[in-house]
C-alpha positions as CSV (number, residue, x, y, z in Angstrom):
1,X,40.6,-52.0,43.9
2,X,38.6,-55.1,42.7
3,X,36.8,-55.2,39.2
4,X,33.4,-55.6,41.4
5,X,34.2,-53.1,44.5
6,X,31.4,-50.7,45.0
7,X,31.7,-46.8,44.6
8,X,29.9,-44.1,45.7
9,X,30.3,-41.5,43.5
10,X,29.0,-37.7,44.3
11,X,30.6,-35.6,42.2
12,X,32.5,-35.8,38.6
13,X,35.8,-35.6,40.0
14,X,35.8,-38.6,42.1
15,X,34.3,-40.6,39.1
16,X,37.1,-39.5,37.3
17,X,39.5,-41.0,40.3
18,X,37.8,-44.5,40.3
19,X,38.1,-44.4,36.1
20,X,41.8,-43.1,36.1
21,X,43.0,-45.8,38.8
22,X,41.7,-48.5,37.5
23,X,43.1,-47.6,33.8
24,X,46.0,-47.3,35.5
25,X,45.9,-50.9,37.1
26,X,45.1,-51.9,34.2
27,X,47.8,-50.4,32.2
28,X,46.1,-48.1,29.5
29,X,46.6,-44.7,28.6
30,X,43.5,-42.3,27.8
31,X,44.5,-43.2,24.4
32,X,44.2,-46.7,24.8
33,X,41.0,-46.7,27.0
34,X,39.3,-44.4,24.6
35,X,39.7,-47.1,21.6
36,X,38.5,-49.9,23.6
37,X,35.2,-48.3,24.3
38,X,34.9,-46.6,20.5
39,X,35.1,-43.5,22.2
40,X,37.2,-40.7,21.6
41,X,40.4,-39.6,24.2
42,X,38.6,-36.3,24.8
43,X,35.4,-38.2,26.3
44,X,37.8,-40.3,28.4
């Protein structure tokens, strides 16, 4: 998946796909995710 690929996203679960494959090719846990935004890992 490319950094500017288009989504259509219809429900919360399949947002949660594109955001968990793409920390994945990235190589960040929730954990990790969650700090770069200044969010906590229960939001992520």
């Amino acid at each position: 998946m490319e950094p500017s690929a288009a989504f259509v996203v219809r429900t919360p679960g399949s947002l949660a796909n594109v955001v968990a494959s793409r920390r994945h090719q990235l190589g960040l846990t929730q954990q990790g995710l969650a700090g770069a935004a200044g969010v906590s890992r229960k939001l992520v």
